[in-house]
MARKOL-614326 format. One record per residue (C-alpha): residue number from 1; x, y negated, z negated. Coordinates in steps of 0.001 Angstrom, whole numbers, padded with zeros to 6 digits. Last residue first. Layout:
BEGIN
    i       xx       yy       zz
  NUM        X        Y        Z
...
//
This chain:
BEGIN
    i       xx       yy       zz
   78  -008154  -008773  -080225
   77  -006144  -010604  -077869
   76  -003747  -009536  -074846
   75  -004996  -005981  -074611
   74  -002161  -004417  -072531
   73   000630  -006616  -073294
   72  -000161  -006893  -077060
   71  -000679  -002845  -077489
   70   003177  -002809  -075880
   69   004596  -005372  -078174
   68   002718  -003585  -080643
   67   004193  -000026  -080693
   66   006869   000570  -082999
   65   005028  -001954  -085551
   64   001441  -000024  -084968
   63   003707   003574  -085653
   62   000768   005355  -087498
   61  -002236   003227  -086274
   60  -000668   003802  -082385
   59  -000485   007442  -082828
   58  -004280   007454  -084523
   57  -005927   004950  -081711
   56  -003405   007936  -078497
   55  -005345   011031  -080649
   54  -008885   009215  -080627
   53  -008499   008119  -076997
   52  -007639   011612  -075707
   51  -010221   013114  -077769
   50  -012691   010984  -076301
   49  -011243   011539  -073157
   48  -012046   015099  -073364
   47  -009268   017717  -073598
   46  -007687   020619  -071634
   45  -010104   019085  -069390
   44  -006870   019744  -066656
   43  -007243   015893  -065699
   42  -008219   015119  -069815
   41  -004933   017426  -070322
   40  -002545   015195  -067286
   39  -003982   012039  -068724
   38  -003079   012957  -072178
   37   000793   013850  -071777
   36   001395   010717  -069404
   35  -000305   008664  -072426
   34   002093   010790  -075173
   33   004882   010332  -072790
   32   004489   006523  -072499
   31   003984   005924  -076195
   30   006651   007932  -077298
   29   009164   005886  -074551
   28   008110   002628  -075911
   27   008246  -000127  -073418
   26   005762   001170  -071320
   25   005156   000669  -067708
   24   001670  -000424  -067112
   23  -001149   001034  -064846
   22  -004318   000252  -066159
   21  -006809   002289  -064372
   20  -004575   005291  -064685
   19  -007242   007262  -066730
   18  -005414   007407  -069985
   17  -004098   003509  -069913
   16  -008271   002405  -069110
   15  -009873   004823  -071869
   14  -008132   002705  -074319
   13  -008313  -000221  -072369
   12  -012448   000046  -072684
   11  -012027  -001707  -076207
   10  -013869   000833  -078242
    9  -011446   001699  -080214
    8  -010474  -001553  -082173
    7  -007338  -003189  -080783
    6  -004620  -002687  -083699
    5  -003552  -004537  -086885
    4  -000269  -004022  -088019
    3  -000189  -001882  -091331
    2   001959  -003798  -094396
    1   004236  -001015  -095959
//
């Protein structure tokens, strides 16, 4: 299996879909729970937003195909 390439994690979109400051409607219905999910703990400081963004990078490495179209709309280029 071929792995997609994905927006490195430091791009400040990362941090941007977890705080609201991007405010897209996602395609992929994992994707948008697991960002409405993450917001709501790093809100509650159930988590950091470090930890947010390192647990939304390793959801979109594992399903990068599922996911792209999404990734592509938010970053653009990378």
């Amino acid at each position: 299996m071929s792995e997609i390439n994905i927006p490195p994690k430091t791009r400040p979109e990362w941090c941007g879909m977890i705080n609201g400051k991007i405010n897209y409607q996602f395609t992929n219905y994992v994707l948008q729970i697991h960002i409405h999910k993450a917001r709501k703990d790093v809100v509650s400081q159930k988590i950091t937003m470090n930890t947010a963004v390192d647990n939304l990078y390793q959801l979109c490495t594992k399903y990068s195909l599922a996911v792209i179209s999404d990734l592509k709309a938010v970053f653009g280029k990378w």
